[in-house]
MIMILO-393076 format. One record per atom (N, C-alpha, C): x, y, z; residue in one letter. Coordinates in pm, whole numbers, plus 50000, padded with zeros to 5 digits. Layout:
// residues N
XYZA ...
//
This chain:
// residues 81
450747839040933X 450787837740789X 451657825540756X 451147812940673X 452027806640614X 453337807640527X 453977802540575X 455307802540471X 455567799140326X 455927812340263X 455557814940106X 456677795640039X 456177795539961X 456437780939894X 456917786239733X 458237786939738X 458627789739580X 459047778939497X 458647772539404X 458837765539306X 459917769639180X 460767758839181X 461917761339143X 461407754038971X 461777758838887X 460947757138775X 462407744238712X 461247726438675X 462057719538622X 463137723638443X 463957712238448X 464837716938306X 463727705138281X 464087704538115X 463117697238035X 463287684338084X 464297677538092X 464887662338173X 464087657338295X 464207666338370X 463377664738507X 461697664938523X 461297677838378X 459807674738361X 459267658138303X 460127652838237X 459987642138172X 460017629138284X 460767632638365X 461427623538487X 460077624638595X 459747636338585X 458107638938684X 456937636838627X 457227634338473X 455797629938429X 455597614838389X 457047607438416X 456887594738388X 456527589638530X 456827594438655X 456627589738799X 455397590538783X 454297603038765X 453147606138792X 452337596638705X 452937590538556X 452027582638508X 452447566238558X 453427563038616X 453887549438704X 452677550838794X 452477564838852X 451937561739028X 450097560938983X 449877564338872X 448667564538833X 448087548138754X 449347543638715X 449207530038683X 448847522038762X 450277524538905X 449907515539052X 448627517739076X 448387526239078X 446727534239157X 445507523739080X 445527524138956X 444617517838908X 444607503738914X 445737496938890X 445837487538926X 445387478439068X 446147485539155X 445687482339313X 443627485439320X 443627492739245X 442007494639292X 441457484339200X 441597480039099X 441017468939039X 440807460439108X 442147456939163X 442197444939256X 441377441539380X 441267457639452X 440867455739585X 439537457039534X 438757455639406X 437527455539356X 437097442939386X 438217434339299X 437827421939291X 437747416039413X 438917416839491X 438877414139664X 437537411639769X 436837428939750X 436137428339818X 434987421039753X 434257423139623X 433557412139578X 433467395939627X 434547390739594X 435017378739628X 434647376939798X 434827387539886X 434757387440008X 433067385640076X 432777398239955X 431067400240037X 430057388739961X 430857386039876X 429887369639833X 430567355739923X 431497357340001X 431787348840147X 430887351240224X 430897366540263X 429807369640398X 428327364140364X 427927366940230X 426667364840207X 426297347040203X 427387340240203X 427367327540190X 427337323240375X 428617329840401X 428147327040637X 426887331440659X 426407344040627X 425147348240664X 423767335140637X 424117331840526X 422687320940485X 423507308840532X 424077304740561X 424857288640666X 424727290940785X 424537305940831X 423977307941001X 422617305641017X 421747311140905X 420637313440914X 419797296840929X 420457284440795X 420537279440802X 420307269040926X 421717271640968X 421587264441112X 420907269041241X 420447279041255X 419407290441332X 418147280841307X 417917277741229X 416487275441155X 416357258641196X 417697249541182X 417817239941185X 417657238241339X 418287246041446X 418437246341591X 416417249941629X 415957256541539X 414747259441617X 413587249641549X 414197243441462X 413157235441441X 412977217041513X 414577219741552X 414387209941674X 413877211841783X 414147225641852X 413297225141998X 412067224941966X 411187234541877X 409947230141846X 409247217941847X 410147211541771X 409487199541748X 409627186241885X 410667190241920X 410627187642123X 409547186742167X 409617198642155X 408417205542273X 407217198842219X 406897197042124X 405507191642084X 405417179342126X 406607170742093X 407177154742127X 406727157042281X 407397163242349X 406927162142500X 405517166442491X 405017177142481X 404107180142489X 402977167042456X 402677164242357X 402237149542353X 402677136142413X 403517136842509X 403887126442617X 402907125842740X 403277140142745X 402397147642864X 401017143042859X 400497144642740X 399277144542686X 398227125142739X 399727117042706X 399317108542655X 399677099742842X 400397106242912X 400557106543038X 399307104543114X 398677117643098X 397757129543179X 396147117343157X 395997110543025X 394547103142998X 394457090843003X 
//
């Protein structure tokens, strides 16, 4: 069995003193989450910006060997007749 938990009942001073903490820590709270709103926004429109500069250069890397290969390929060509 858990151990009974008795609550010692505040004077009026101390309720006032616990309800100004609880509305401080609810301020921080909101605050910090605004922020880490904006944060991550700011962040996943970075990623989405690396993602299309990889893709980018992915695209840029394969459109050179392609076009290689054809370059040779028509060497070959022009070799071979």
């Amino acid at each position: 069995m858990s151990p009974r938990i008795i609550h010692i009942p505040l004077s009026g001073g101390d309720r006032k003193a616990q309800a100004k903490g609880i509305r401080y820590a609810h301020g921080i709270h909101n605050g910090y989450f605004k922020e880490s709103v904006l944060i991550r926004s700011v962040a996943e429109a970075k990623i989405r910006e690396a993602d299309r500069l990889e893709c980018e250069a992915w695209n840029a890397i394969m459109w050179a060997v392609v076009r290689r290969c054809h370059h040779l390929a028509s060497r070959k060509r022009n070799l071979l007749s």
